[in-house]
N, C-alpha and C positions, 0 to 999 in steps of 0.2 A: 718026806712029808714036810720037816723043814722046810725045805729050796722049796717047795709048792706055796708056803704061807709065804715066805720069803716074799716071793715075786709077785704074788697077788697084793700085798703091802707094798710094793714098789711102784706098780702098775697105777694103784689107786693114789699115790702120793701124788705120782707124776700127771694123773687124769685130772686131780684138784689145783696142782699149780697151771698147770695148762687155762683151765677153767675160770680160776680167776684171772680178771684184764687188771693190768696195771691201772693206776688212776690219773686222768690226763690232766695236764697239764703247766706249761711254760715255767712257772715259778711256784714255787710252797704257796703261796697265799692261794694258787687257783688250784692246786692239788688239795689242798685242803679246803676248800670251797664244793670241791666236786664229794669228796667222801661226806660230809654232810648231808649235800643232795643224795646222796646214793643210802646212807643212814638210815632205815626207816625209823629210827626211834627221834631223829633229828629233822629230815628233811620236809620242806614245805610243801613237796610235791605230792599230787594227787596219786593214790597209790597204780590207778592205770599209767599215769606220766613216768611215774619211778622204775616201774618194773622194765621199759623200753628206754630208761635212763643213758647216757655214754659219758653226759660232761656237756657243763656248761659251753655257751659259744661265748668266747674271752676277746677283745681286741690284743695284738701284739705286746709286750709292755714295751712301753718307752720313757725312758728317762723324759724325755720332755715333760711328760705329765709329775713328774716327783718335784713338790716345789717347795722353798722353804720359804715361808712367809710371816708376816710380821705380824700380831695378833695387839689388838687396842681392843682392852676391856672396857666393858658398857656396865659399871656397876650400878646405877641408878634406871635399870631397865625397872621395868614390871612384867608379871605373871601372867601369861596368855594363855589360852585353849586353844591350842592347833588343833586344826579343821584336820580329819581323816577321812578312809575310802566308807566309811563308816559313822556311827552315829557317837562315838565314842571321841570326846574330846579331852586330851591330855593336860596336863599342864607343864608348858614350857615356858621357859626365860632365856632372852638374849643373851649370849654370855659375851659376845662381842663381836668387832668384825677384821676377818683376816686378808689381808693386801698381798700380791703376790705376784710374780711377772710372767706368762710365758707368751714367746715369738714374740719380742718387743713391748707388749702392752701391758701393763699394767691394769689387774682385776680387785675386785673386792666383792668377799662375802661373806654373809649372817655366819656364825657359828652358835647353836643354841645347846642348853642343857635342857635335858628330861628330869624335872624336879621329882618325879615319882623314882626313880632310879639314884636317887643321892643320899639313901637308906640303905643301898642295895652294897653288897659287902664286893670290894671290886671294881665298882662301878661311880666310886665318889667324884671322879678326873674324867667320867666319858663328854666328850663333846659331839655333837650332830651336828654334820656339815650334810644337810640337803642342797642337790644345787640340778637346775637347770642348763641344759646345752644346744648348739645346734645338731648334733646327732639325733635327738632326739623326735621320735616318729619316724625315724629310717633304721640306721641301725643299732640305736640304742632303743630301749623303754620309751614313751610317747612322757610319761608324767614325769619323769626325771629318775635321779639315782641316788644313791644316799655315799657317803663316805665317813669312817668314824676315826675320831679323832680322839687325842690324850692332851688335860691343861699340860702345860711346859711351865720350867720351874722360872723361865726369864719371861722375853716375850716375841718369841721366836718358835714356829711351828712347822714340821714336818707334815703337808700333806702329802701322797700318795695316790693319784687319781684312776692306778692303776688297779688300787683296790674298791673300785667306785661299784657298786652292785645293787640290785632291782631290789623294790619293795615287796615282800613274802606273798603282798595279793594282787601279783601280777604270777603266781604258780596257783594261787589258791584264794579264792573269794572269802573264804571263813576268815581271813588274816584282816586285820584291822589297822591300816597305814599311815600316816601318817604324809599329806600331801604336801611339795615342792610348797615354800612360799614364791612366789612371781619374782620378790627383789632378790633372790637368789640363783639369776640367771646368768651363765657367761654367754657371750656374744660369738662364740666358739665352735670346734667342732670336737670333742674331747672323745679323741680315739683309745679310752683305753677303759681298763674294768671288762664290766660283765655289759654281753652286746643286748639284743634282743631276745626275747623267749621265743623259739620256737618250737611248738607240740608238735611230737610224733603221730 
């Protein structure tokens, strides 16, 4: 009787790890990107989109996009209401603008804070880098992509364009986004981050 429960406890272990798929993805930041999606208590996805879930579709990473750039603070900005997908208008401030190089050229762009978020415990140092590309309407997102960024204690900044990822209402219209400003366009084709949304 033993060896019978035995094996029925072995059968069922091994039918559950079988069962569950690993989580895909190149690097932690898309591994951990895809378990969110796949989260139901997290992810933005519609619960029909979720259930036929696999994993994001990610560009390669490539170091070309990891850039260190030099960040010139705009302390004398004033307080906007960024335009969203939505009637809901935020309030943001410029926090400055970041200069940075890649394939030869030299770019620059907005970096803003979310002043509603500078309460928020964690969250005192978040910067939003929205930015426009030319991938974009091919195989990126058509409105742009967002990347977040940390103030630095100098004036030198790590961005990371590899973790450049879609706004939540591009999975789901209830989400309330927050749109690309235009002067935050690179003239590029920035192959990396999260690609396009494709539904099942």
């Amino acid at each position: 009787m033993k060896k019978i429960i035995f094996f029925l406890v072995l059968v069922t272990t091994i039918s559950c790890v079988q069962d569950k798929q690993p989580l895909l993805g190149e690097t932690e930041w898309q591994r951990k990107k895809n378990a969110i999606f796949k989260d139901a208590t997290k992810s933005p996805l519609k619960d029909k989109d979720r259930k036929h879930f696999n994993g994001l579709d990610f560009f390669a990473f490539d170091s070309t996009f990891v850039v260190t750039a030099t960040l010139t603070k705009t302390p004398d900005e004033k307080p906007f209401k960024m335009k969203t997908t939505t009637d809901r208008l935020p309030e943001y401030v410029k926090y400055g603008v970041v200069e940075f190089q890649i394939e030869d050229k030299i770019h620059q762009l907005n970096v803003y804070q979310d002043l509603g978020l500078l309460k928020t415990v964690g969250q005192e140092d978040y910067l939003f880098l929205p930015f426009l590309d030319n991938t974009n309407g091919d195989t990126s997102y058509g409105g742009g992509r967002y990347v977040e960024c940390r103030i630095p204690e100098g004036n030198t900044i790590i961005i990371d364009f590899n973790t450049a990822y879609n706004p939540y209402c591009v999975y789901n219209e209830k989400y309330s986004c927050p749109i690309v400003p235009r002067e935050n366009y690179l003239p590029i084709e920035v192959k990396a981050g999260v690609k396009a949304f494709k539904k099942n």
